[in-house]
C-alpha positions as CSV (number, residue, x, y, z in Angstrom):
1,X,-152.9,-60.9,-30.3
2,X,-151.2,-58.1,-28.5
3,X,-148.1,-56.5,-31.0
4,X,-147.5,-53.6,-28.9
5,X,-143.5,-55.1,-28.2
6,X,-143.3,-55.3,-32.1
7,X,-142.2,-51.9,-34.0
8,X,-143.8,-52.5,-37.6
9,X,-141.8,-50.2,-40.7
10,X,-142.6,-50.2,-44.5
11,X,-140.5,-51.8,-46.9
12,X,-140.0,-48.2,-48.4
13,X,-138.5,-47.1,-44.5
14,X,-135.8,-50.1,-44.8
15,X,-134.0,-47.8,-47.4
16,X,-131.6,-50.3,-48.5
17,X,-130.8,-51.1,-44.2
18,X,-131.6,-54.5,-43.0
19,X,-130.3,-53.8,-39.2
20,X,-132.1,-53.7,-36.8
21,X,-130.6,-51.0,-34.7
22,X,-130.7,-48.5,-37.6
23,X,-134.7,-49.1,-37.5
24,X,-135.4,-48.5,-33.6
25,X,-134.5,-44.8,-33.6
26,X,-136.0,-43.1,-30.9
27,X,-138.8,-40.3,-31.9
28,X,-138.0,-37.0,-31.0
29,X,-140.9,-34.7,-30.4
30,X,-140.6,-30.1,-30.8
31,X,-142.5,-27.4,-30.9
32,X,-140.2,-26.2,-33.6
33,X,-139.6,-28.1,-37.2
34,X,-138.1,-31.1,-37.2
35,X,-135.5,-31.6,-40.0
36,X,-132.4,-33.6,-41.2
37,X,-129.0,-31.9,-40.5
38,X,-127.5,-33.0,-44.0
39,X,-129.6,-29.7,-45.0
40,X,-127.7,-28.0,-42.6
41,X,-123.7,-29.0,-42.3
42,X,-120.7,-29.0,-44.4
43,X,-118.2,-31.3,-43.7
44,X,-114.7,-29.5,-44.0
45,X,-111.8,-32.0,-45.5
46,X,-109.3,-29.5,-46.1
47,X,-105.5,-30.3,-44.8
48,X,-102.3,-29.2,-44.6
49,X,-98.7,-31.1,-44.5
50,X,-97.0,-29.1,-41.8
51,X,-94.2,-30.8,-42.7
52,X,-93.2,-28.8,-45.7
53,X,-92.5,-26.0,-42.7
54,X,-89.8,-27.9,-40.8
55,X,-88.6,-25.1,-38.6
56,X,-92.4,-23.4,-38.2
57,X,-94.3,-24.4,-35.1
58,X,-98.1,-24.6,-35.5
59,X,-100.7,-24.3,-33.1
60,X,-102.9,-27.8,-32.5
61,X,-106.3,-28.0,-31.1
62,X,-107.6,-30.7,-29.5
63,X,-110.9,-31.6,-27.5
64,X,-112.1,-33.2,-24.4
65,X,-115.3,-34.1,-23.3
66,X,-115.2,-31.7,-20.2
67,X,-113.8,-28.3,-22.1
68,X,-114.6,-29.1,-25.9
69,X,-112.0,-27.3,-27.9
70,X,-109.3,-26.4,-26.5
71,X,-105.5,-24.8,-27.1
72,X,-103.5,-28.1,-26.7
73,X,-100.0,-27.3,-27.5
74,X,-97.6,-26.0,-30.6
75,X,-94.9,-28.8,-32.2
76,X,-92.4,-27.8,-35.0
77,X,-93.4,-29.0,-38.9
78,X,-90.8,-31.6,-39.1
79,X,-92.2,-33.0,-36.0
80,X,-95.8,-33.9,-37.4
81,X,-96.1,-36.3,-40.0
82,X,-99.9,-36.5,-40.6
83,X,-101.5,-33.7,-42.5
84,X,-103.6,-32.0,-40.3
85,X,-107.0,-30.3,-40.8
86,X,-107.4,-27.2,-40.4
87,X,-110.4,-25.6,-38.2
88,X,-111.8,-21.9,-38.9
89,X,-114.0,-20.0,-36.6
90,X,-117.2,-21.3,-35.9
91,X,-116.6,-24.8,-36.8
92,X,-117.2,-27.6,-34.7
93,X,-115.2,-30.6,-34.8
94,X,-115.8,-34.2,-33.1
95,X,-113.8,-37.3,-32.4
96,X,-116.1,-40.1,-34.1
97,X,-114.9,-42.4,-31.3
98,X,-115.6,-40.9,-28.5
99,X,-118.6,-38.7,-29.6
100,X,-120.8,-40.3,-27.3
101,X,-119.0,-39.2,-24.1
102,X,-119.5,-35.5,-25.2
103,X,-115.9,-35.4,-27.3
104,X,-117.1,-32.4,-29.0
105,X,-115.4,-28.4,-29.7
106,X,-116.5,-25.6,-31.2
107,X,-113.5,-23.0,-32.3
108,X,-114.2,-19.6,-31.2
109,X,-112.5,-16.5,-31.0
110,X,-110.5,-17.3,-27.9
111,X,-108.7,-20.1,-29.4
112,X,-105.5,-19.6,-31.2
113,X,-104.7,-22.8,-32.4
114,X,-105.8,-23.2,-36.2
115,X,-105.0,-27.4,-36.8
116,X,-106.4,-30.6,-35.5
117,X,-105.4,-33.9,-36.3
118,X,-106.9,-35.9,-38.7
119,X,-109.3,-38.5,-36.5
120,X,-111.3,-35.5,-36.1
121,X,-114.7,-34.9,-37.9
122,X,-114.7,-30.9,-39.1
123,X,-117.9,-29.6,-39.9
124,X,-119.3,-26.1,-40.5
125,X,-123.2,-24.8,-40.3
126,X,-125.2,-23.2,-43.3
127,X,-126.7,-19.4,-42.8
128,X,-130.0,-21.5,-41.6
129,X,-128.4,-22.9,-38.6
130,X,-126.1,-21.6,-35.6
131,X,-123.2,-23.5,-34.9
132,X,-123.4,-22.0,-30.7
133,X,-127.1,-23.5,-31.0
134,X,-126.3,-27.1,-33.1
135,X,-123.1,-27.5,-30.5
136,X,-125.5,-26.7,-27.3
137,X,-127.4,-29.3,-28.6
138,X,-125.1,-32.0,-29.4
139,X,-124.4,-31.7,-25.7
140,X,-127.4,-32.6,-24.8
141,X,-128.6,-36.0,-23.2
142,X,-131.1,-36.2,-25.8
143,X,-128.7,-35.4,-28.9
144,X,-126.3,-38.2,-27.5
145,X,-129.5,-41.0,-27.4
146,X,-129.6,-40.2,-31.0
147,X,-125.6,-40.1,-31.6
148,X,-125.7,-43.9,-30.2
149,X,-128.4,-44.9,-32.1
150,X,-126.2,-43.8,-35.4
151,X,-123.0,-45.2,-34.4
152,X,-121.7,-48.2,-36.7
153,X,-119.1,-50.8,-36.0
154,X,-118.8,-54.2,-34.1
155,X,-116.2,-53.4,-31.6
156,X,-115.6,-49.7,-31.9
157,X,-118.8,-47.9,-32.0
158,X,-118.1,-44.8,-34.5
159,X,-120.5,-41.7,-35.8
160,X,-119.2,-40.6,-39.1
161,X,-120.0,-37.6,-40.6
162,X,-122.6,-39.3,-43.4
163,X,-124.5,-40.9,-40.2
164,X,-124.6,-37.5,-38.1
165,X,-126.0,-36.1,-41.3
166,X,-128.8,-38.5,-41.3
167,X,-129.9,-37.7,-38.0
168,X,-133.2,-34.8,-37.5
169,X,-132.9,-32.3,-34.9
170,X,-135.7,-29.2,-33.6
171,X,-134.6,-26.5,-36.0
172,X,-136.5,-23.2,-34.7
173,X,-135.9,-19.6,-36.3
174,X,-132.5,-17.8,-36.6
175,X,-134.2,-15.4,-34.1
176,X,-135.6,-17.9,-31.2
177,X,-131.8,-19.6,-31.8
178,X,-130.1,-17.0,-31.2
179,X,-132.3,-16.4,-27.8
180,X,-132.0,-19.8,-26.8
181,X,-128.4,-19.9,-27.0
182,X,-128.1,-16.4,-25.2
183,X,-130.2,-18.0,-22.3
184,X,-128.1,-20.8,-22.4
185,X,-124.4,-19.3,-21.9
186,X,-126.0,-16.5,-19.3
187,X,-126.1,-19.7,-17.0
188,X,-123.1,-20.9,-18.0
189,X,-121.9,-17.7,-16.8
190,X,-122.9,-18.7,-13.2
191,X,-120.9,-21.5,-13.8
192,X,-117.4,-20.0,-14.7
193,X,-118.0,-18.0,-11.4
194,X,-118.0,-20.9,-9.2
195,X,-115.4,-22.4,-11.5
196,X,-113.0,-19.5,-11.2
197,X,-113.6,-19.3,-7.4
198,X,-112.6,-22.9,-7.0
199,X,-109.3,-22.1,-9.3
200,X,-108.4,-18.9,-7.2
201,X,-108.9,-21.4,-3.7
202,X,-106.0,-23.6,-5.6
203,X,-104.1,-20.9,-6.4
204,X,-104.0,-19.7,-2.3
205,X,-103.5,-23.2,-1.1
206,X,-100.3,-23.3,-3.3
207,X,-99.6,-19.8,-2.2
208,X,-99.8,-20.5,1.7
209,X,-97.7,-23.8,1.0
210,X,-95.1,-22.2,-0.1
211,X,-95.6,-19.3,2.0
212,X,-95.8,-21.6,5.4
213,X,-92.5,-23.5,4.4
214,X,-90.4,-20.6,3.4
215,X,-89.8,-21.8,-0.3
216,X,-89.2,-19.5,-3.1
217,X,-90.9,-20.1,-6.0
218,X,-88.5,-20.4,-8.8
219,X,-89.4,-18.9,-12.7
220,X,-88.5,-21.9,-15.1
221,X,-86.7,-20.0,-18.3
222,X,-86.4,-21.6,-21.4
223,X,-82.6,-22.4,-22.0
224,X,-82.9,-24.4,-24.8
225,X,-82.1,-22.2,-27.3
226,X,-78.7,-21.1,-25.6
227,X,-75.1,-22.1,-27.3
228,X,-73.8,-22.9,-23.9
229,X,-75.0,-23.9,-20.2
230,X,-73.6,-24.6,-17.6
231,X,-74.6,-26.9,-14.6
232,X,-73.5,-27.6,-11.4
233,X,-72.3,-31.4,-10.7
234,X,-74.8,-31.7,-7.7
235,X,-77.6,-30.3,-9.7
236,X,-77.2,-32.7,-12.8
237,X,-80.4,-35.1,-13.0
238,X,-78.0,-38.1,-14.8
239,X,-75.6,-38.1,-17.8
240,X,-78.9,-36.7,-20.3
241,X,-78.2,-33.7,-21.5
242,X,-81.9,-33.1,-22.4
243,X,-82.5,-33.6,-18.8
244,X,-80.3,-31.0,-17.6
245,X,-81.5,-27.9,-19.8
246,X,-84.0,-26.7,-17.7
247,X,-83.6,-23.9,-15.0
248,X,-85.4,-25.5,-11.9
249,X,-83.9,-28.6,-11.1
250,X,-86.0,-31.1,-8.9
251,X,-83.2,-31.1,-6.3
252,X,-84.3,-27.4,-5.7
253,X,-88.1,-26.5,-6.6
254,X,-88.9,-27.1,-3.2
255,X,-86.1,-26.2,-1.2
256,X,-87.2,-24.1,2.0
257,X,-85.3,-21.7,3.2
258,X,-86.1,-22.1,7.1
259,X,-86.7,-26.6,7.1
260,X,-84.3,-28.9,6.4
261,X,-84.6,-30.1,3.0
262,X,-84.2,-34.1,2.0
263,X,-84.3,-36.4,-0.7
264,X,-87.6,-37.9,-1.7
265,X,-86.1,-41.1,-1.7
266,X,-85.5,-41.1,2.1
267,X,-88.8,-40.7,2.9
268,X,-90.8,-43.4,0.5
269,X,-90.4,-46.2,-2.1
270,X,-91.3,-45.1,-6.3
271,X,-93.0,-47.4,-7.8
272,X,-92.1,-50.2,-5.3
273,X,-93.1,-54.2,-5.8
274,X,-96.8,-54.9,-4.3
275,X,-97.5,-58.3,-3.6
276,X,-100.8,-59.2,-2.6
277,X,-101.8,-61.4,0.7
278,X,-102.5,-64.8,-0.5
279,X,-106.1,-64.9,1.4
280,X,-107.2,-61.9,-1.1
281,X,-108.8,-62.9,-4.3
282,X,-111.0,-59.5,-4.9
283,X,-109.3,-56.4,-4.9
284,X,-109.9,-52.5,-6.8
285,X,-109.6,-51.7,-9.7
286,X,-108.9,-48.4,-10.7
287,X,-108.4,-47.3,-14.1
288,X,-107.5,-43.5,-14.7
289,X,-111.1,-42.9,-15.3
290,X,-111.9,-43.2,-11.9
291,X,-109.3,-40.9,-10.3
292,X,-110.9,-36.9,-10.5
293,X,-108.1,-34.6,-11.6
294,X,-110.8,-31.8,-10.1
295,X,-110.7,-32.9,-6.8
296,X,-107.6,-35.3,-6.4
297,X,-110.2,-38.1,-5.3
298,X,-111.0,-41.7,-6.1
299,X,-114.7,-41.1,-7.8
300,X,-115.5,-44.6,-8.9
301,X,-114.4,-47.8,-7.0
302,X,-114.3,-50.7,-8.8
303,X,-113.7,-54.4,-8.2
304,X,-111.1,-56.7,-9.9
305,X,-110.0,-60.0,-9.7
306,X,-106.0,-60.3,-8.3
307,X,-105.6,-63.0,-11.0
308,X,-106.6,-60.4,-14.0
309,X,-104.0,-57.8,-12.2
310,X,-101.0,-58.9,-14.3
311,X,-99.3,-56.4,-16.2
312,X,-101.0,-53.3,-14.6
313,X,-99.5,-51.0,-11.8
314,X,-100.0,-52.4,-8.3
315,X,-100.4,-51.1,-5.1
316,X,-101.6,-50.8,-2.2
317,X,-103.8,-48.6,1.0
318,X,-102.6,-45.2,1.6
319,X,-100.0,-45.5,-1.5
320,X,-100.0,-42.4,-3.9
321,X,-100.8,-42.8,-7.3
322,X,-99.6,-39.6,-9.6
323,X,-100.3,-39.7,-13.3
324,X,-97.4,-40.0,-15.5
325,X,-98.9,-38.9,-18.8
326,X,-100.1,-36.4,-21.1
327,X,-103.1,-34.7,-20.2
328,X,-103.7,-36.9,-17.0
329,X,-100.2,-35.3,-15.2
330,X,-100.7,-31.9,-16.1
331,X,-104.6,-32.1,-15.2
332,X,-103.8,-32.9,-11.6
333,X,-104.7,-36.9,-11.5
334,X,-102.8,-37.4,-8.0
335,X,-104.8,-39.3,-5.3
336,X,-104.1,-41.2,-2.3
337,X,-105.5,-44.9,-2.5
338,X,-108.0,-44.8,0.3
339,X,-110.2,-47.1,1.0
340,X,-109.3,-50.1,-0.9
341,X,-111.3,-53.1,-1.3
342,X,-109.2,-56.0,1.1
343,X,-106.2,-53.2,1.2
344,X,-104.7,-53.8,-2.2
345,X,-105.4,-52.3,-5.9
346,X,-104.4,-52.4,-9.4
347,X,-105.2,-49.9,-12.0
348,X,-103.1,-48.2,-15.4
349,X,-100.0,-48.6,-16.2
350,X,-99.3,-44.8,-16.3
351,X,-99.4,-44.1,-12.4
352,X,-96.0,-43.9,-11.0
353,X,-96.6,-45.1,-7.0
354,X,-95.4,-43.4,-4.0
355,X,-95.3,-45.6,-0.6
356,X,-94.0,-43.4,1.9
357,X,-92.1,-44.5,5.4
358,X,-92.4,-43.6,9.2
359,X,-90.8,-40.0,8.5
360,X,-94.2,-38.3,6.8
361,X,-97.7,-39.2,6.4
362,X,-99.1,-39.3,2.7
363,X,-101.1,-36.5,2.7
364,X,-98.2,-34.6,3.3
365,X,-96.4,-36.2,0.3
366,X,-99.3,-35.1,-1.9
367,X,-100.0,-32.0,-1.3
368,X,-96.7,-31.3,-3.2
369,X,-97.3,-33.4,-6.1
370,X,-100.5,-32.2,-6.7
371,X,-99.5,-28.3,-6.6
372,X,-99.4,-27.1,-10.1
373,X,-95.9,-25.6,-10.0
374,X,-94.9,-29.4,-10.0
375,X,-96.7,-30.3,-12.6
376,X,-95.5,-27.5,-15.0
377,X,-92.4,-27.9,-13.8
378,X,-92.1,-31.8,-14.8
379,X,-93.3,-30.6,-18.2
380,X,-90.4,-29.5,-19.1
381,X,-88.9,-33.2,-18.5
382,X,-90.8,-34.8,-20.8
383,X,-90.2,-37.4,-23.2
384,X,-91.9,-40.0,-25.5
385,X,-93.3,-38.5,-28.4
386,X,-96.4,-35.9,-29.3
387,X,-99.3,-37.3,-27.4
388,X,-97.8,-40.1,-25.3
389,X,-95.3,-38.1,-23.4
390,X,-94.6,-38.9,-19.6
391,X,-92.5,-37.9,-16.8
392,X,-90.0,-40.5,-16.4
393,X,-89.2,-41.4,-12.9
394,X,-85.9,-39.6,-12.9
395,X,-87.2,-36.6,-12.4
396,X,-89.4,-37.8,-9.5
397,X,-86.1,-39.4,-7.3
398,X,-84.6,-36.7,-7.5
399,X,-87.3,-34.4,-6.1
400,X,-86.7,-32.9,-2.2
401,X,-88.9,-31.2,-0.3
402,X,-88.6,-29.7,3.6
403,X,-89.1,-31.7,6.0
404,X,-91.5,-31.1,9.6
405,X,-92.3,-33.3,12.6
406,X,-95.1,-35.3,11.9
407,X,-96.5,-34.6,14.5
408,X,-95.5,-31.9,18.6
409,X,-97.2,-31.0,21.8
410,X,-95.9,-27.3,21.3
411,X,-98.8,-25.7,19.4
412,X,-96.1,-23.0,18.5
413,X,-94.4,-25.8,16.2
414,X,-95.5,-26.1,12.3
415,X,-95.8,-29.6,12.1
416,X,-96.9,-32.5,8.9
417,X,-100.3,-32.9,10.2
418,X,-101.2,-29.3,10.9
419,X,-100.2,-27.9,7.4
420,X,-101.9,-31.1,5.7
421,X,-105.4,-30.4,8.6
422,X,-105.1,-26.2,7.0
423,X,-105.0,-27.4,3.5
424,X,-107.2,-30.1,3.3
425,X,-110.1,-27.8,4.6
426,X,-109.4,-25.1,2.5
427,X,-110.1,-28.6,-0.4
428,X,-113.4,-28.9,1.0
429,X,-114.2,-25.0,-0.1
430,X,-113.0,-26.1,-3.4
431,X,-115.4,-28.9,-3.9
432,X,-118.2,-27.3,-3.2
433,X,-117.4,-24.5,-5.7
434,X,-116.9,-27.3,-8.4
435,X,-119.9,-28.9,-6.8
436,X,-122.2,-26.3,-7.6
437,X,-121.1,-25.1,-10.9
438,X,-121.9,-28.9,-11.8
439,X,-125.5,-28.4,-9.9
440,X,-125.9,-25.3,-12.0
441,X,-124.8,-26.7,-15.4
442,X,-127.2,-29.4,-15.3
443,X,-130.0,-27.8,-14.8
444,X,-128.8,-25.0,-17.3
445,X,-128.4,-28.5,-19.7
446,X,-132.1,-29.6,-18.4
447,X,-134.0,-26.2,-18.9
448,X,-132.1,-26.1,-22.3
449,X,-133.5,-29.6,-23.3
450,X,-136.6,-28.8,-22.0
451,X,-137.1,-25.9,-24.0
452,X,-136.2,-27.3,-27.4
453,X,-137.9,-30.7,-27.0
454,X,-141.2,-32.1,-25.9
């Protein structure tokens, strides 16, 4: 009889675990010692009520799966009612949730921030271990087969710090560490050049934007902490006085100084009502996953069912969908819905819609809500509380911007589609930059995985 699809253990392997999942761990194979990380890690439990400082604002941390750790904002005390943990150099720090889609920070000298909140696992290394080389690792492809294979719950899938103990990794010398990690990060170097490129290309679109258009760039001050201000009537958002504290106004952010300036309002529909043909039955669906807040593109289409669409943000082709909530605004998720299964989609709830008229073209639209001075500018009209704040769509009606022709024989005339033809190609340079530093960051990840495992 033929047992090779049967995985046979010793009673003495079950160690008290009658799961199956927990008994089908992959087998990792190293030229360097294999051993358990409980030998190796401390988990860090210490927290602070930042509460008892009311009027003393803290610096929090927070982590992504693109950037790790990462300076996320400062709050007054009286604001946060958790205690938070706090994170020393060198320690790495993971959400247990979300683990498995790379959710993982180390905290190193660059970052200021000293609390995190308290969903987050904290964990530092013993003298025997690197952190730079454990967190390289836990990276990996490899490491993340093995985080999955630890993970407990039904629903929620979650790696807590007792089950990340448990699991083995290659553990070479202090020495050959220290080299492999070296190696590692001169790549990554290669990286953050193409990175930076790619940043400095946004930075000269904006620039040539405003430059083209004849719109001064305005410094945004903060005038909150002033006895009195005055505001002009024609400049006041609505009777909210927290709306009217900041310097730039949305009525003049974009005000050109040679183009006649108009009201956003004239020229599309926010958040108008969608309603779908009644010979569609599959549309897209497009959750904020799929839009890239790199690139300002739809990554990954996906299909839905018009009768599942209720209670999600619909829309439609060539609509403009611009992120309404913290991190997704400030990160750039703005696209234009192209390419739309039978013309129509649905996706989250926290995309405000833009449906502009015969007087512009969309990609004329966007390319102003997608220039970072918008987005730091709406910032400063946020509300909701810490973590699910969003740009309410006061803010966006009473936006203007210059208007051009759309289109004019005279070559000599600065029109829509010009500007938008200029700018979109100077886009192309940026994805290739981003691009490439992905193309060089996998195989950095590959020769890095290929080094430590076998």
């Amino acid at each position: 009889m033929n047992y090779d699809i049967l995985k046979f253990i010793t009673y003495k392997e079950l160690n008290n675990k009658w799961d199956i999942k927990g008994h089908q761990l992959s087998k990792i194979s190293s030229k360097y010692p294999i051993k358990k990380l409980e030998n190796f890690i401390i988990e860090r439990k210490d927290k602070i009520k930042l509460s008892d400082k009311p009027n003393e604002k803290f610096g929090i941390l927070g982590i992504s799966n693109e950037v790790g750790m990462f300076d996320a904002y400062e709050e007054y005390g009286k604001n946060i009612k958790q205690k938070y943990k706090i994170v020393a150099e060198n320690y790495i720090a993971y959400n247990p949730y979300r683990v498995n889609v790379g959710s993982i920070g180390i905290k190193n000298k660059k970052l200021k921030n000293l609390y995190i909140s308290p969903a987050y696992v904290v964990f530092s290394c013993k003298e025997q271990l690197l952190p730079e080389y454990l967190f390289i690792l836990m990276k990996s492809s490899i490491f993340n087969k093995l985080v999955k294979e630890n993970t407990t719950g039904s629903v929620r899938q979650t790696l807590s710090f007792s089950n990340l103990s448990k699991i083995s990794i290659p553990i070479p010398s202090l020495e050959k560490q220290n080299n492999i990690v070296k190696k590692f990060y001169e790549r990554l170097k290669e990286v953050s050049l193409m990175e930076e490129k790619g940043k400095k290309t946004e930075v000269e679109i904006e620039n040539f934007l405003f430059e083209e258009l004849k719109i001064k760039k305005f410094l945004n001050e903060d005038t909150n902490n002033s006895l009195l201000r005055v505001i002009k009537f024609n400049r006041m958002l609505k009777w909210d006085v927290r709306l009217n504290l900041n310097k730039i106004s949305p009525k003049i952010m974009f005000n050109s100084e040679k183009y006649e300036n108009i009201s956003l309002t004239s020229v599309c529909k926010i958040n108008p009502i969608t309603k779908f043909s009644k010979e569609v039955n599959e549309i897209t669906f497009l959750p904020m996953e799929s839009v890239s807040e790199v690139y300002g593109e739809i990554e990954t289409y996906k299909s839905g069912d018009v009768t599942k669409s209720k209670g999600y943000t619909k829309f439609q082709e060539n609509d403009i969908l611009w992120a309404k909530i913290t991190p997704c605004m400030e990160n750039g998720k703005c696209v234009i819905a192209k390419k739309l299964l039978n013309g129509y989609g649905y996706g989250s709830t926290e995309f405000h819609v833009f449906r502009v008229n015969e007087k512009i073209i969309p990609e004329y639209l966007y390319i102003f809500l997608r220039t970072k001075f918008l987005r730091n500018v709406a910032k400063c009209y946020f509300s909701g509380s810490v973590g699910q704040q969003r740009v309410g769509v006061e803010f966006l009606e009473n936006l203007t911007i210059p208007i051009l022709p759309i289109d004019s024989i005279d070559d000599k005339v600065l029109t829509q589609k010009k500007l938008v033809n200029k700018i979109f190609c100077e886009k192309e340079k940026i994805k290739y930059y981003y691009t490439e530093a992905k193309r060089i960051k996998n195989k950095a990840n590959s020769d890095l995985e290929n080094e430590i495992f076998m």
